[in-house]
C-alpha positions in Angstrom: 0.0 0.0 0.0 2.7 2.1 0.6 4.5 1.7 -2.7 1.3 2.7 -4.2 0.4 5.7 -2.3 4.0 6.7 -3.7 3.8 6.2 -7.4 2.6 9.2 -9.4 -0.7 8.7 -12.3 1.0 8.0 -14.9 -0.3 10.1 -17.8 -0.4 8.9 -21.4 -2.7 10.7 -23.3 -0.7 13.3 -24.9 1.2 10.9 -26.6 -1.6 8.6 -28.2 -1.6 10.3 -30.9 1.7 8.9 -31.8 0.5 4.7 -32.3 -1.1 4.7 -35.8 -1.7 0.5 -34.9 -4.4 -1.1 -34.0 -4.2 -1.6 -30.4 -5.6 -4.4 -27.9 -6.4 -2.9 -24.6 -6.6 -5.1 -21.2 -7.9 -4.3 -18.2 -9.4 -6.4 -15.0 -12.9 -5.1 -13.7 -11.6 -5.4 -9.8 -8.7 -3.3 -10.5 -8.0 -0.8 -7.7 -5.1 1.2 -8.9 -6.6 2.1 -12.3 -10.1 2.7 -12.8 -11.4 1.0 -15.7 -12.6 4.3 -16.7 -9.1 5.1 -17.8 -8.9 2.4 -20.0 -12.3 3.2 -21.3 -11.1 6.6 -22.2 -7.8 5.2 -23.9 -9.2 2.7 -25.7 -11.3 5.7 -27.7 -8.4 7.8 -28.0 -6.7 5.1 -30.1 -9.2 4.0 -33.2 -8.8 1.5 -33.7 -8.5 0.0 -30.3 -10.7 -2.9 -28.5 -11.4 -2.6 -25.1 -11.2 -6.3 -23.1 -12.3 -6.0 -19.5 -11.7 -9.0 -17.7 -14.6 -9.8 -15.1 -13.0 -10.6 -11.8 -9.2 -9.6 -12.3 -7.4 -7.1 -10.8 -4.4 -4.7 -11.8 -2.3 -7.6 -13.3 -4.6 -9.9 -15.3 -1.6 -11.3 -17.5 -0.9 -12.8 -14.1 -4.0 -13.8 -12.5 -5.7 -14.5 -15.5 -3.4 -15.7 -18.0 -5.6 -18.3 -20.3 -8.4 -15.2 -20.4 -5.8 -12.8 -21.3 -3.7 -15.0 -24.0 -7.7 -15.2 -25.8 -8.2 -12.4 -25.8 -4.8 -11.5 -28.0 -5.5 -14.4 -29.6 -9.2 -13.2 -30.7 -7.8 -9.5 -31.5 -5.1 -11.0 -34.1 -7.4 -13.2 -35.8 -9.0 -9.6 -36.3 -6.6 -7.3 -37.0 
């Protein structure tokens, strides 16, 4: 708790203009040191981006959730 009452938001959106890719964004619906609201916000800052919010998982679904998360890229590529 500690190390996260010390880390500064990290802010990104001035420089989104700069991916021209489409772009796969993750995020877990229990997440309590983003808001899924920020990656709601990202996600239509970058067209064309896919928002995947994973029920359950928190800040680090490529960890908690791995097999959710690895379909997910898996679905986006077979779009893309």
């Amino acid at each position: 708790m500690q190390l996260t009452e010390r880390l500064e938001p990290v802010q990104v959106e001035h420089r989104v203009s700069q991916i021209q890719i489409p772009t796969l964004v993750i995020h877990g619906s229990r997440d309590r040191i983003t808001p899924v609201a920020s990656s709601r916000n990202l996600a239509q800052l970058l067209p064309p981006s896919q928002l995947v919010v994973i029920e359950g998982a928190g800040h680090v679904p490529t960890i908690t959730r791995p097999s959710e998360v690895v379909s997910a890229i898996e679905e986006f590529f077979t779009i893309v």
